[in-house]
NUKOL-569649 format. One record per residue (C-alpha): residue in one letter; x, y, z. Coordinates in nm, 2 decimals. Layout:
// residues N
+------+--------+--------+--------+
| rest |     c1 |     c2 |     c3 |
+------+--------+--------+--------+
|    A |      X |      Y |      Z |
...
+------+--------+--------+--------+
// end
This chain:
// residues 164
+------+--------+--------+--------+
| rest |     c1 |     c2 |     c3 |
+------+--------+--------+--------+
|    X |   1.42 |   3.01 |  -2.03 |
|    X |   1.15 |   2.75 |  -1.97 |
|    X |   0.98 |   2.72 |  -1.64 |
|    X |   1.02 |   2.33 |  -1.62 |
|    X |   0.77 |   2.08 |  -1.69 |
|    X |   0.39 |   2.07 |  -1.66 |
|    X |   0.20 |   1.92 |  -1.41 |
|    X |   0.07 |   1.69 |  -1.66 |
|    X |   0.42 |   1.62 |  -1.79 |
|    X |   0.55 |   1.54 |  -1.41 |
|    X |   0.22 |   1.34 |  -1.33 |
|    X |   0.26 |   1.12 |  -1.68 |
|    X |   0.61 |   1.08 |  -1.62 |
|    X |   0.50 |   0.95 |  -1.29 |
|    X |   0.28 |   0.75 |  -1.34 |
|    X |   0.48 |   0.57 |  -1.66 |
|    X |   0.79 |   0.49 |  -1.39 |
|    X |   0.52 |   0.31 |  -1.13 |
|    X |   0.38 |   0.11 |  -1.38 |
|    X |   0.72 |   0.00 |  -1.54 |
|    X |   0.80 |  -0.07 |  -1.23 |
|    X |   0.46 |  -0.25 |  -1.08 |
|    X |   0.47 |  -0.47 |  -1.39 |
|    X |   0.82 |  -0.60 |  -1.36 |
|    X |   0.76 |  -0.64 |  -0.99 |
|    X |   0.46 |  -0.87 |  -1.12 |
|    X |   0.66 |  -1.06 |  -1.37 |
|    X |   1.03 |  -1.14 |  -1.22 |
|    X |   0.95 |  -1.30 |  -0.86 |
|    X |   1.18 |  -1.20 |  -0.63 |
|    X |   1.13 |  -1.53 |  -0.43 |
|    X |   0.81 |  -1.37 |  -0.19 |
|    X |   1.06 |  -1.12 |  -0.06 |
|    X |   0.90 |  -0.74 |  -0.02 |
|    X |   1.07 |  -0.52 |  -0.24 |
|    X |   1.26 |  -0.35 |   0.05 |
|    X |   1.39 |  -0.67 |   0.09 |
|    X |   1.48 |  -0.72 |  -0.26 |
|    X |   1.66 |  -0.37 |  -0.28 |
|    X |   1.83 |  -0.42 |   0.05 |
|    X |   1.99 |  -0.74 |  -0.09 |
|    X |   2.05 |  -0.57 |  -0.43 |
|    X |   2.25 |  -0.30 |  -0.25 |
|    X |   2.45 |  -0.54 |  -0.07 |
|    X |   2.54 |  -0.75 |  -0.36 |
|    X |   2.62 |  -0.46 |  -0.56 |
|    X |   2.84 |  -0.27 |  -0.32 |
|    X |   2.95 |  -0.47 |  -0.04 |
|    X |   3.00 |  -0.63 |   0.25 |
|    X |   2.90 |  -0.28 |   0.40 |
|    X |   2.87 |  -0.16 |   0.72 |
|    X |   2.49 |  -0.16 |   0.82 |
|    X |   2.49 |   0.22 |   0.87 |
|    X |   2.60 |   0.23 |   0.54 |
|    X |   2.32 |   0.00 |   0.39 |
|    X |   2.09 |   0.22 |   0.62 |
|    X |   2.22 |   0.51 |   0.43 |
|    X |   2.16 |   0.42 |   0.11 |
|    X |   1.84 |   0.27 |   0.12 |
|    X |   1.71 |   0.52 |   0.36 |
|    X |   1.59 |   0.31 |   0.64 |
|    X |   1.57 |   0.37 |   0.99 |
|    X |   1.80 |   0.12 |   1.17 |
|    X |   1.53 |  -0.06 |   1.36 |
|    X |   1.35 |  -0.15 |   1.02 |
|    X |   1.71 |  -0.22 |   0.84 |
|    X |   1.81 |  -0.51 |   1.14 |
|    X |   1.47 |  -0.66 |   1.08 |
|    X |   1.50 |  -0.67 |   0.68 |
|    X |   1.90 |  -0.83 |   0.75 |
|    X |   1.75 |  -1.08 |   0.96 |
|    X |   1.47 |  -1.19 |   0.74 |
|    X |   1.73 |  -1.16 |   0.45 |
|    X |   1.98 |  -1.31 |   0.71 |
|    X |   1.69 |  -1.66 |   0.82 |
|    X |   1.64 |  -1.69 |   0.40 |
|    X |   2.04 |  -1.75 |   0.38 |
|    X |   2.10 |  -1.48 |   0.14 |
|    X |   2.29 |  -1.23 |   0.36 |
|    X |   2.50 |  -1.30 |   0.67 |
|    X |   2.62 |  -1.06 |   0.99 |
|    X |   3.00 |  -1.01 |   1.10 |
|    X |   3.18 |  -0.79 |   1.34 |
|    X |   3.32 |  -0.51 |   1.15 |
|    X |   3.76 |  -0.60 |   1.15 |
|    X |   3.80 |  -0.26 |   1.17 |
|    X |   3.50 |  -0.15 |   1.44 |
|    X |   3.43 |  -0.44 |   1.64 |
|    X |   3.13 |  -0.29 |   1.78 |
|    X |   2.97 |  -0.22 |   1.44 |
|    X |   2.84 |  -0.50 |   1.19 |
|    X |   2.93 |  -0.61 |   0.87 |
|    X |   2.65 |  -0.69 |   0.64 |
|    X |   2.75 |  -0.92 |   0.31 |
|    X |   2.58 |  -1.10 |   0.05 |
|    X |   2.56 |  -1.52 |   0.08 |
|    X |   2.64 |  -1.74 |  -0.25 |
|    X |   2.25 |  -1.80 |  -0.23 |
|    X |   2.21 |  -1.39 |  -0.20 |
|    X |   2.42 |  -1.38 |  -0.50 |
|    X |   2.26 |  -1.62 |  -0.73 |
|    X |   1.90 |  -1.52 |  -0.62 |
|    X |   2.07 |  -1.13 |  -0.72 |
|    X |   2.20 |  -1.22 |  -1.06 |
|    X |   1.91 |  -1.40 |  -1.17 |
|    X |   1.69 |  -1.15 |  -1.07 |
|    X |   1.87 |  -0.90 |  -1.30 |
|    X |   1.88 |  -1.15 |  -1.58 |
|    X |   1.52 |  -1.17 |  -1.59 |
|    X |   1.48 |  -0.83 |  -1.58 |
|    X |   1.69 |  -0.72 |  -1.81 |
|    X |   1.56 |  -0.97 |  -2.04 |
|    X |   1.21 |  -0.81 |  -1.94 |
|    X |   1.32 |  -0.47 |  -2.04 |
|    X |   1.52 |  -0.58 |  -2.34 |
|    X |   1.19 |  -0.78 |  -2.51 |
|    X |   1.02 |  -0.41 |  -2.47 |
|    X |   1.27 |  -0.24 |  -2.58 |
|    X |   1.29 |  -0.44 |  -2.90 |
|    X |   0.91 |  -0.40 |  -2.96 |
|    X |   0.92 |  -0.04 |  -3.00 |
|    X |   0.98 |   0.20 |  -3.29 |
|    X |   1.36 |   0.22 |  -3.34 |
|    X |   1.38 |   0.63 |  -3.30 |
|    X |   1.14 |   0.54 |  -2.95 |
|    X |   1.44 |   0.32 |  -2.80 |
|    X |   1.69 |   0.60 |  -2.91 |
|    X |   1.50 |   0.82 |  -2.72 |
|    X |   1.46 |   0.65 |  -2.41 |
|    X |   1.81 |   0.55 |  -2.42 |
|    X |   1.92 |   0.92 |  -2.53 |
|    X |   1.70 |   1.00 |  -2.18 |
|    X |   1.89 |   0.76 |  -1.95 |
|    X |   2.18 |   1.00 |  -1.80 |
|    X |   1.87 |   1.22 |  -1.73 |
|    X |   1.66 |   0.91 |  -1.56 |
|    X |   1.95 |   0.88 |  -1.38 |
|    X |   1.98 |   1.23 |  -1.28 |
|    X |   1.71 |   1.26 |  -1.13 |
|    X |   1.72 |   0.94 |  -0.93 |
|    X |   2.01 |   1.04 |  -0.82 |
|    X |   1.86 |   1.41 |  -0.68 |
|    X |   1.56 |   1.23 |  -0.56 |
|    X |   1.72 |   1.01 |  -0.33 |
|    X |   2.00 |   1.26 |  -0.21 |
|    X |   1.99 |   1.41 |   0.11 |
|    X |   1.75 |   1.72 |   0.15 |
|    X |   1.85 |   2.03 |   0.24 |
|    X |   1.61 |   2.14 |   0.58 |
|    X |   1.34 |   2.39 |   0.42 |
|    X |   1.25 |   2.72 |   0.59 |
|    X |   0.87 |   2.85 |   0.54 |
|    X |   0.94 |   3.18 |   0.46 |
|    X |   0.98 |   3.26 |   0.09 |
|    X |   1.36 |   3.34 |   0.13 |
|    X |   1.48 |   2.99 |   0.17 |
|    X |   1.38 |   2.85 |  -0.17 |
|    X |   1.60 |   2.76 |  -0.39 |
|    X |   1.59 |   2.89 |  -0.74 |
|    X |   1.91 |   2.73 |  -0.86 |
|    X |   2.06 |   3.06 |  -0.94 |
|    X |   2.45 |   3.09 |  -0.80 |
|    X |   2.47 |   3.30 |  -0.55 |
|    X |   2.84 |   3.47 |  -0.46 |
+------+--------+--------+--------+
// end
């Protein structure tokens, strides 16, 4: 049984993902919107119209900085605010033909981005990354899921074993 990775393994994989992702923020402009922005507006697009709470939920904002990001989003053109059909009180958040087109294209560009990589490495490298990917995913998936509260005293961590 192994003991999971390194330090050095968790701080190079680290530090590989922020500059993937620091270069393709530097190469496909997302139109001077802030990356929150840009995610906020991806989410949307992908998964909505969505209640805000739910848009606060998954990207993790508070709802005081999520109403300011839908407003700046909202002024550009690329979202737009409803009442909720089925909670009038609540609000509605979905994704303008602008917020569409600026979406799409941004994914074109990056994909392209990550395709032209992907194609300049070894063959048996791009296996391997792609090979990796339900594991990428994995763990994007556990790093942005809920956390359980954690106890200081030693009998609250969680070692992964089952327990009856």
């Amino acid at each position: 049984m192994t003991n999971g990775p390194s330090e050095d393994e968790v701080t190079r994989l680290k530090i590989a993902l922020a500059r993937i992702s620091r270069l393709v923020d530097r190469q496909v402009s997302g139109g001077g919107l802030t990356r929150t922005q840009l995610s906020v507006l991806g989410t949307v697009a992908r998964l909505g119209p969505l209640g805000a709470g739910a848009v606060a939920e998954v990207e993790g904002l508070n709802p005081t900085m999520l109403s300011r990001v839908i407003g700046k989003l909202e002024a550009d053109g690329l979202l737009s605010r409803s009442a909720d059909p089925g909670d009038r009180r609540a609000v509605l958040v979905q994704v303008t033909a602008a917020g569409e087109e600026l979406h799409q294209r941004l994914r074109r560009e990056r994909t392209s981005l990550f395709t032209e990589a992907l194609t300049r490495l070894p063959h048996t490298q791009t296996e391997s990354l792609l090979a990796a990917l339900p594991a990428v995913e994995a763990l994007a998936e556990q790093m942005f899921a809920p956390r359980p509260a954690v106890s200081s005293t030693p009998a609250a961590v969680d070692d992964g074993s089952v327990r009856a």
